[in-house]
VMD Tcl script that draws the C-alpha trace (Angstrom):
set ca {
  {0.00 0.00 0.00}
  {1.05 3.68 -0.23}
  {-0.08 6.68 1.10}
  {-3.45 7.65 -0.90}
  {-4.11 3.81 -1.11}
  {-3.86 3.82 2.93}
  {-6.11 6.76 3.01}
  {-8.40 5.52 0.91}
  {-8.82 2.61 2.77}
  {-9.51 4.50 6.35}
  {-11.82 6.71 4.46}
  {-14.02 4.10 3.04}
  {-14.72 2.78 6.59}
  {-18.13 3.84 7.69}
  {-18.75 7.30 9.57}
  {-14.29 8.03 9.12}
  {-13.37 11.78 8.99}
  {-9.70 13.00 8.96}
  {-8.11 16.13 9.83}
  {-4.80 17.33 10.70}
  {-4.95 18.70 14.71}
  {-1.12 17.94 14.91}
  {0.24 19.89 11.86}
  {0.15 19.62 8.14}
  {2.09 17.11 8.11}
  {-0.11 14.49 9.95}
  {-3.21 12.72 9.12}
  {-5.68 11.52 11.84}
  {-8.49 9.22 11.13}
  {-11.62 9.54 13.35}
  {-14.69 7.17 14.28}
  {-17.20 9.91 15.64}
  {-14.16 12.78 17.14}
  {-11.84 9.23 18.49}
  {-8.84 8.87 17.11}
  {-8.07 5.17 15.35}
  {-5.21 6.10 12.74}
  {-2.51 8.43 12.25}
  {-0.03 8.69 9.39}
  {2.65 11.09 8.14}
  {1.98 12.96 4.95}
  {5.68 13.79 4.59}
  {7.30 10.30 5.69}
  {4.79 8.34 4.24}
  {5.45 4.53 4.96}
  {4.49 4.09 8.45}
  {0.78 4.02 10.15}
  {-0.19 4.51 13.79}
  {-3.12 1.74 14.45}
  {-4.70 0.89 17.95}
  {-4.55 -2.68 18.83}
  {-5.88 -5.33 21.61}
  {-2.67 -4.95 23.60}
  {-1.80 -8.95 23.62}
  {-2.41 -8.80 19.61}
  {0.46 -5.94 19.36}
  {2.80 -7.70 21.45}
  {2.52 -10.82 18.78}
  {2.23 -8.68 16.35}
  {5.93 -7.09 17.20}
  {7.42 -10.37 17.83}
  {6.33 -11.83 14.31}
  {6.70 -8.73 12.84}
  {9.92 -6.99 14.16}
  {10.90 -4.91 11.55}
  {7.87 -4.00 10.06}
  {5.43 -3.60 13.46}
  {6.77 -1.91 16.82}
  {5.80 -0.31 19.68}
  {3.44 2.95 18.73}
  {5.29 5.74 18.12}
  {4.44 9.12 20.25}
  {1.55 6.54 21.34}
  {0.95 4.07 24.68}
  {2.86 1.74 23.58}
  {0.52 -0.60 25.47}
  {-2.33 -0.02 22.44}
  {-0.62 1.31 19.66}
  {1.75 -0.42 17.03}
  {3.66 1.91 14.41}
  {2.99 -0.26 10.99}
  {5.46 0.04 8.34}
  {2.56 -0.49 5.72}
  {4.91 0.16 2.52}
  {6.40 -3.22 3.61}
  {3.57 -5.63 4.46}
  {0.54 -7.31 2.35}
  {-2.04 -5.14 1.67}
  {-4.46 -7.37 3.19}
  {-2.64 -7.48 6.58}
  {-2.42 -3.69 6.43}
  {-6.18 -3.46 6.12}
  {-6.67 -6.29 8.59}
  {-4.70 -4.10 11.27}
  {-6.72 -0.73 10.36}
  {-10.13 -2.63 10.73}
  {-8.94 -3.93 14.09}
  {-8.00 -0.51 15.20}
  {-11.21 1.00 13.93}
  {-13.06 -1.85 15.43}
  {-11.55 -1.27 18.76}
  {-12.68 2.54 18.53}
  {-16.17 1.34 17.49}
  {-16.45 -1.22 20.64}
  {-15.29 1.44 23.23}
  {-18.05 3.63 21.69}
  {-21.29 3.86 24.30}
  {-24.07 1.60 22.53}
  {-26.25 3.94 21.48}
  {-23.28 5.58 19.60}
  {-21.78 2.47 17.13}
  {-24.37 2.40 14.16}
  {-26.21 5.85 14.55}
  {-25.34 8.00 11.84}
  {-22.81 10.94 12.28}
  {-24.79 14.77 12.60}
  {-25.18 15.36 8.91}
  {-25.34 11.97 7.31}
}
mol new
graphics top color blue
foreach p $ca { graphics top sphere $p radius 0.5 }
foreach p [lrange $ca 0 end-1] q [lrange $ca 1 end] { graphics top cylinder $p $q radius 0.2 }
display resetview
């Protein structure tokens, strides 16, 4: 994957908004104002995902060049993934998971209702 591919990908996920609160430079991907994906604009090859915290530990170990601890992140829930050097499909996997972990932590009434303006 590349950058606009990347994007593309968090965008098509249902009720995802970017913006850039951290500079130019950054991307953030949002499920209704939380945060689920970051990724430089400039040094495009690397993503910031949230992750179930035993999943990113495996993750790291199988992955040790490619997935590590999240970078400016808890390093508890967040992996930095070098997408420009994994399968697409695992790439995509790992953003679903992260956006799926946003969605869960969202109260109930919250997950499928429409964002104000859809």
């Amino acid at each position: 994957m590349n950058v606009e591919t990347t994007r593309e990908y968090c965008l098509s996920l249902p009720h995802v908004t970017e913006d850039t609160p951290f500079g130019e430079d950054t991307l953030v991907f949002r499920l209704k104002g939380k945060i689920f994906a970051l990724m430089g604009i400039e040094q495009a090859s690397t993503i910031n995902l949230k992750c179930e915290p035993e999943r990113a530990v495996s993750l790291r170990e199988h992955y040790p060049e490619r997935i590590l601890p999240g970078y400016h992140m808890n390093k508890t829930h967040w992996n930095t993934v070098v997408y420009t050097r994994l399968p697409d499909a695992l790439v995509q996997e790992l953003i679903r998971h992260s956006y799926e972990r946003i969605k869960s932590s969202l109260p109930k009434k919250e997950r499928d209702a429409p964002v104000d303006g859809e």
